[in-house]
C-alpha positions in Angstrom: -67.6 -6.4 1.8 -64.9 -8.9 2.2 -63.1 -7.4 -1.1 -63.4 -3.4 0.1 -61.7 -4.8 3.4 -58.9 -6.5 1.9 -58.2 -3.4 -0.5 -58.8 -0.9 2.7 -55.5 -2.8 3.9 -53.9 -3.7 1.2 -53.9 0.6 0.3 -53.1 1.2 4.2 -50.4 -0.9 3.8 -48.7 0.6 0.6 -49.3 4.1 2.1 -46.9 2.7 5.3 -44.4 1.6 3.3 -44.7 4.7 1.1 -44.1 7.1 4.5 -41.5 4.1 5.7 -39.3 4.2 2.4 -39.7 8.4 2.7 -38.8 8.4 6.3 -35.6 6.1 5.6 -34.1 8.7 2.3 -35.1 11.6 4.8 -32.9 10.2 7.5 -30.2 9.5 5.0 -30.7 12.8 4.0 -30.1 14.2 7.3 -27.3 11.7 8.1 -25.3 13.3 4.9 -26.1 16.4 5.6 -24.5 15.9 9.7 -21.5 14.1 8.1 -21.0 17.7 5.6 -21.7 20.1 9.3 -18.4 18.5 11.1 -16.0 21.5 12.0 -14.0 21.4 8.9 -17.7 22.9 7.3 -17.0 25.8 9.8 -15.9 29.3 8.0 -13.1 31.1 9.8 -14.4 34.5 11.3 -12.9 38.0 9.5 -10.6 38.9 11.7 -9.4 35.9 13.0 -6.7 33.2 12.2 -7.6 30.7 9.8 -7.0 26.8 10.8 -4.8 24.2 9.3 -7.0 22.9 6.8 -8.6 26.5 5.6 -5.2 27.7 5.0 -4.2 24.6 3.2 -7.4 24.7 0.8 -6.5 28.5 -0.1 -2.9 27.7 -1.5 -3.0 25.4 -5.1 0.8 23.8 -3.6 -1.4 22.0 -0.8 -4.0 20.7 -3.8 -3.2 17.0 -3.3 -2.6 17.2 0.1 -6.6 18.8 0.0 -7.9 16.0 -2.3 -5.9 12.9 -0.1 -7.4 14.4 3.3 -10.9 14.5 1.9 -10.8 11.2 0.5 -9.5 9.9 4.0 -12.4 11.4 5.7 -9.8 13.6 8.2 -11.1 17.1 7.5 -12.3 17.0 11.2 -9.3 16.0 13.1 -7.3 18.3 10.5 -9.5 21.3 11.9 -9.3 20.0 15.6 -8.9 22.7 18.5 -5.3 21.4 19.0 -2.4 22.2 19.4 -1.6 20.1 16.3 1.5 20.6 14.2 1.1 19.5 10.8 4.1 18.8 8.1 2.2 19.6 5.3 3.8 17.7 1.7 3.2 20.0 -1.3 1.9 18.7 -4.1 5.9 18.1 -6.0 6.3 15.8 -2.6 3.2 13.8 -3.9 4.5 13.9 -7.0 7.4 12.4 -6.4 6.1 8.5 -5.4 5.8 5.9 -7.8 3.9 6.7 -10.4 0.4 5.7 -9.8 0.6 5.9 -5.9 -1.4 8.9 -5.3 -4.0 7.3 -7.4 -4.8 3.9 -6.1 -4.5 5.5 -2.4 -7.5 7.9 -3.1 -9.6 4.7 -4.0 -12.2 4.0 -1.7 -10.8 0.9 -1.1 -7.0 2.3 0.6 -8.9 5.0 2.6 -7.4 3.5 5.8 -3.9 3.2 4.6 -4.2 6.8 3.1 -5.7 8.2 6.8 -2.8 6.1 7.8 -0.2 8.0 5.9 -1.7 11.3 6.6 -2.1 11.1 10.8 2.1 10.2 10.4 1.9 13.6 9.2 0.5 15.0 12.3 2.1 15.5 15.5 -1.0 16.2 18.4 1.0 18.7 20.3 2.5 22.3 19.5 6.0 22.7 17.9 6.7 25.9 16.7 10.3 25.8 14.4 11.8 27.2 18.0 10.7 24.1 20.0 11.5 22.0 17.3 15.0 23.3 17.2 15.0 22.4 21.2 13.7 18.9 20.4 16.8 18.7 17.5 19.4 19.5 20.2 18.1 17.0 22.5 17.7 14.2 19.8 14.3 13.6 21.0 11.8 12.1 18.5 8.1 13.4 17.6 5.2 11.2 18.5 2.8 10.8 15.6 -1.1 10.8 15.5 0.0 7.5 13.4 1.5 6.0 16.5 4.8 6.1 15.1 7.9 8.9 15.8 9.7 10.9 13.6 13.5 11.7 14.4 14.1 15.7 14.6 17.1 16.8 13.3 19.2 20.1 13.0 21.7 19.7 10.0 23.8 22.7 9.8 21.1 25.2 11.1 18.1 23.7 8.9 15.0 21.9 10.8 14.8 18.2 9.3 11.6 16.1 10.4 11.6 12.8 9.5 14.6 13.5 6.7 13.0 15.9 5.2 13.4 19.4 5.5 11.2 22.3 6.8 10.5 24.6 3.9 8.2 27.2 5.7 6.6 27.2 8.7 3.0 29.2 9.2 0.9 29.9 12.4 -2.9 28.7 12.0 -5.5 28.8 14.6 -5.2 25.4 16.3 -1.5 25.2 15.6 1.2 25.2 13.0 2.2 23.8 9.9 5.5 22.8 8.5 5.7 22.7 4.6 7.5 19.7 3.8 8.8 18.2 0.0 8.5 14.8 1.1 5.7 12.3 2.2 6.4 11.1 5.2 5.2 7.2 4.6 5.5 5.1 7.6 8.1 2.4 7.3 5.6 -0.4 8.2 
């Protein structure tokens, strides 16, 4: 009788830690499955303006930029309501760091400095090339998700952000986006 007792709980308890072990990869389950529903996971509607990080994932230029946000973990705030102006490097800007740079900051590892690098590339607030131009002629400076500024600049009618030059500039939902050919690395 003793025996059929201790293998009644010996079977009761390898069942709960059966259903404990299931409940835990369920919950991580879920958990990774919340972390892939932030609002970068949401489509844009037909019909209506597509946001900063839709409209960078749809042009191959913006490829690294895609990959080095993703790795940082930013998609969200990338995809925030705004206003945010972005200056968005293309992929020649990337391309032109040391060799290996891109790399080792994708590594798990550097995700901080790259998030780092890529919030100096954000300013929270709306600047459209007109109000930039306004900012230039007032020689005001942009304050940077990063915490840092970047000196505006009008060099003989041409928008200049940090020392590099505004390429393009495009209208997305929850802002704008300058294309850039530089990265804009923060001096410290």
């Amino acid at each position: 009788m003793k025996t059929k007792f201790i293998i009644a709980l010996m079977v009761l308890a390898f069942v709960s830690c059966t259903k404990e072990k299931q409940t835990e990869v369920k919950t991580d389950q879920k958990q990774e499955q919340v972390k892939k529903q932030g609002q970068a996971t949401v489509a844009a509607v037909e019909g209506e303006e597509p946001n900063a990080l839709q409209v960078a994932m749809s042009i191959d230029d913006f490829s690294t930029l895609v990959v080095a946000i993703q790795k940082a973990g930013v998609e969200d705030s990338v995809v925030n309501a705004g206003p945010l102006t972005i200056f968005a490097p293309l992929n020649s800007a990337f391309a032109k760091l040391p060799e290996g740079t891109v790399e080792t900051l994708i590594k798990p590892e550097n995700k901080a400095q790259l998030s780092f690098i890529l919030v100096n590339h954000v300013a929270p607030a709306n600047y459209p090339i007109k109000q930039l131009k306004k900012e230039a002629k007032k020689g005001r400076k942009l304050y940077m998700a990063s915490g840092k500024y970047l000196v505006v600049e009008n060099k003989d009618g041409e928008i200049y952000v940090g020392g590099t030059k505004i390429l393009k500039s495009v209208k997305v939902s929850n802002g704008w986006i300058h294309v850039v050919d530089d990265v804009l690395v923060p001096a410290e």
